[in-house]
N, C-alpha and C positions, 0 to 999 in steps of 0.2 A: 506579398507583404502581409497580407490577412494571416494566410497560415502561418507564417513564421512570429505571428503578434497570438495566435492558437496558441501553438507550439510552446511560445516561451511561459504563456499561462500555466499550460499542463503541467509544464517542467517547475516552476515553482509549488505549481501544489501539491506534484509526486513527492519532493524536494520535505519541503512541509509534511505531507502525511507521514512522512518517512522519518521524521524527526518523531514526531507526533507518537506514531505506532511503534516505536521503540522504547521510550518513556510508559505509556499505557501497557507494553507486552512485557516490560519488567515487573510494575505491579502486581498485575496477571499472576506473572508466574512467583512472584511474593504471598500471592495470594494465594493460590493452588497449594504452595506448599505447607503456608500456616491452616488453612480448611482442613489439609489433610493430617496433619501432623496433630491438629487443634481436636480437631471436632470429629473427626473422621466421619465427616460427612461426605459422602460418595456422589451425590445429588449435585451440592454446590461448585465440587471438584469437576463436576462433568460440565455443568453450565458455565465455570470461567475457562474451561479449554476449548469449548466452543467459542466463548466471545474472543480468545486469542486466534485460532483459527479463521473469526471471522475477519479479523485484523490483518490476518497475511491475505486472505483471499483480495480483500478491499485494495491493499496495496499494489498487489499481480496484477490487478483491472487498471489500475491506472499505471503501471507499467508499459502493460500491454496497451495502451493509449497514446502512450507517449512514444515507445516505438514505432507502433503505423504512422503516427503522425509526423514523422522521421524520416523512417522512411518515403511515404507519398512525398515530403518537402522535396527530399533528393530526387526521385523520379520526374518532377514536375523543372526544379533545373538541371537536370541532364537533358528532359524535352524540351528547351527552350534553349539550350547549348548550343543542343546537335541539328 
């Protein structure tokens, strides 16, 4: 019951960031294009495709959270099945 009360947490706030980090990574790349096209500034263009970059990385972690956590659920009623 715990894990699955985990679980459903994680999943809403993948769910969320995921909203979240789509919205912020259009910006982003609104932003990247006007810096670049604008100012050509090379500097600024570098540091908002890191902070995009860092947005997907953020997203893959909790991902990859949400899976294990997924996974063990099932593992844990299949040992108690069988």
């Amino acid at each position: 019951m715990i894990l699955f009360v985990i679980g459903l947490a994680v999943k809403m706030t993948v769910q969320t960031y995921a909203v979240v980090r789509g919205i912020l990574g259009f910006i982003f790349t609104l932003l990247i294009i006007a810096t670049a096209y604008c100012y050509h500034d090379w500097v600024q263009v570098a540091f908002l495709f890191s902070l995009s970059v860092i947005l997907y990385l953020i997203l893959f972690a909790g991902v990859f959270v949400d899976t294990v956590l997924d996974m063990t659920r099932e593992r844990i009623i299949d040992f108690i099945i069988s």
